[in-house]
C-alpha positions as CSV (number, residue, x, y, z in Angstrom):
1,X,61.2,79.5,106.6
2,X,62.6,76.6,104.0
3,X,65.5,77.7,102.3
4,X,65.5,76.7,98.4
5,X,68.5,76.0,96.6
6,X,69.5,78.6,94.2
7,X,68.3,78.1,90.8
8,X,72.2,78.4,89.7
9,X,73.2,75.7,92.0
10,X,70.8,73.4,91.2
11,X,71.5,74.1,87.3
12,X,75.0,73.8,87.8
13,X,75.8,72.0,90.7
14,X,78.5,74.9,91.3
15,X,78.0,76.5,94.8
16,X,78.0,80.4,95.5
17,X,81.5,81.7,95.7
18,X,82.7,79.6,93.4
19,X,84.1,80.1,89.9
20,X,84.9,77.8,86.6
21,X,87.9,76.9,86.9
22,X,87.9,78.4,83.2
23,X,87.3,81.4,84.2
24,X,90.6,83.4,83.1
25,X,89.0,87.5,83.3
26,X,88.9,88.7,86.6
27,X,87.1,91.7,87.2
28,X,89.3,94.6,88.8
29,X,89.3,95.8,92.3
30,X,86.5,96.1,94.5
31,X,84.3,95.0,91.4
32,X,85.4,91.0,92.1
33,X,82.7,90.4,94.7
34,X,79.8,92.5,93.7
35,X,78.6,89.5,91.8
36,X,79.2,87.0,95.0
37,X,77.6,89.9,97.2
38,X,74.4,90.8,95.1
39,X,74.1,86.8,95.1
40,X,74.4,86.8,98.7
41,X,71.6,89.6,99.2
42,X,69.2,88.4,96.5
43,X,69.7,84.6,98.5
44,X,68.1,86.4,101.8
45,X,65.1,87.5,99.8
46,X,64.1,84.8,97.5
47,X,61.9,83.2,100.1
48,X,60.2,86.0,101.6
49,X,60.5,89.2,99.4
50,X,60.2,87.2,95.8
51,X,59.2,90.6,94.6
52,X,62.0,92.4,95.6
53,X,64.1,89.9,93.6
54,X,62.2,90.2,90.8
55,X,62.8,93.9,90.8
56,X,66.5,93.4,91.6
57,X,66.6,91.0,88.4
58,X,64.8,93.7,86.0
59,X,67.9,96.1,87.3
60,X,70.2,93.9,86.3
61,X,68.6,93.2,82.8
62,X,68.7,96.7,82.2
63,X,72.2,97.7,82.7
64,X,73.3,94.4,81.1
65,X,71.2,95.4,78.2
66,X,73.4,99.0,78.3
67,X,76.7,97.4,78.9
68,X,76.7,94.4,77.2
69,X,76.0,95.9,74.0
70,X,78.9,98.6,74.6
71,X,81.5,95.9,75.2
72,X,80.4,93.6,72.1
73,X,80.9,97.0,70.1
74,X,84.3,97.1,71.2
75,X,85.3,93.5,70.7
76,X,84.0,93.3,67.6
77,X,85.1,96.9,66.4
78,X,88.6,95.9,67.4
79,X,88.1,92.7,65.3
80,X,89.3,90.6,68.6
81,X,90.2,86.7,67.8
82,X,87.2,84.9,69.0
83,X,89.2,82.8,71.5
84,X,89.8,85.5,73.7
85,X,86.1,86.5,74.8
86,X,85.9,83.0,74.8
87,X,88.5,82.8,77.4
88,X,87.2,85.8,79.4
89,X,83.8,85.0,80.0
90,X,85.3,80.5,80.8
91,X,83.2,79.7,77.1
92,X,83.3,77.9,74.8
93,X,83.8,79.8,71.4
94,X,80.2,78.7,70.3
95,X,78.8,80.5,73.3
96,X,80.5,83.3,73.0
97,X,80.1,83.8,69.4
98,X,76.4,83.6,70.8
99,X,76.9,85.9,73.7
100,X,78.5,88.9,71.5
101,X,75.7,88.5,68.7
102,X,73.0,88.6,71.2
103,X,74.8,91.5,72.8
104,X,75.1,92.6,69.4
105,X,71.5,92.2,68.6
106,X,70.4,94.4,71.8
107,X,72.4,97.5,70.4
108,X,70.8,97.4,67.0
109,X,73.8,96.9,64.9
110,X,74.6,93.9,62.7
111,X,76.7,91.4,63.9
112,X,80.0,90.6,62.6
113,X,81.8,87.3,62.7
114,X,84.9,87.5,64.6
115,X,88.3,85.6,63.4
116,X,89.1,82.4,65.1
117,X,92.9,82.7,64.9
C-alpha cells in the first residue's frame, strides 16, 4: 500500500495536528481532538476504503450544513463585529464575511453585513 499525502497537507503545507498559529477559538473539552481524530481515521481509509471516506465526507457536509447555518444566525442576530469570527475561525475578515454568508445562504435567510468595528 502507497500512502498519499493528504489533500490538506499538500494544499497547505500544514501537517496533521497542527493549527494556525491564528487560530484564537479553541473548541471546549473533549471536542478539541475530534477534528485531529476523524483526520486520523479518515487517513487509514483513503487508500483502501475511498468509499467509506466518501461517505464519512457526505456526514460531515450534512451536519455542517445544520450547524453552520445555526451559528451564522447567532453571530449575525447578535450583530457581532466582524473581527471576531474572523479571529475565531484564524481568517481573514474577507473570508469570514464569506464563510457566514455562505452559512447564511444554506439556512435560507438573507445575509446581513456585519460591523467592522
Amino acid at each position: 500500500m502507497t500512502r498519499t499525502t493528504s489533500p490538506r497537507r499538500r494544499r497547505t503545507g500544514i501537517r496533521r495536528g497542527t493549527t494556525s498559529p491564528r487560530a484564537r477559538c479553541p473548541l471546549p473539552g473533549d471536542a478539541e481532538g475530534l477534528p485531529h481524530t476523524l483526520r486520523e481515521y479518515l487517513d487509514e481509509f483513503v487508500d483502501d476504503e475511498p468509499l467509506v471516506v466518501l461517505r464519512a465526507a457526505e456526514q460531515m457536509e450534512a451536519i455542517v450544513a445544520d450547524y453552520g447555518p445555526i451559528g451564522a444566525r447567532y453571530i449575525t442576530g447578535d450583530a457581532v463585529p466582524l473581527p471576531r469570527p474572523a479571529k475565531a475561525i484564524a481568517a481573514t475578515e474577507k473570508a469570514a464575511g464569506s464563510r457566514l454568508a455562505h452559512y447564511t445562504y444554506l439556512s435560507g435567510s438573507t445575509c446581513r453585513t456585519l460591523p467592522r468595528m
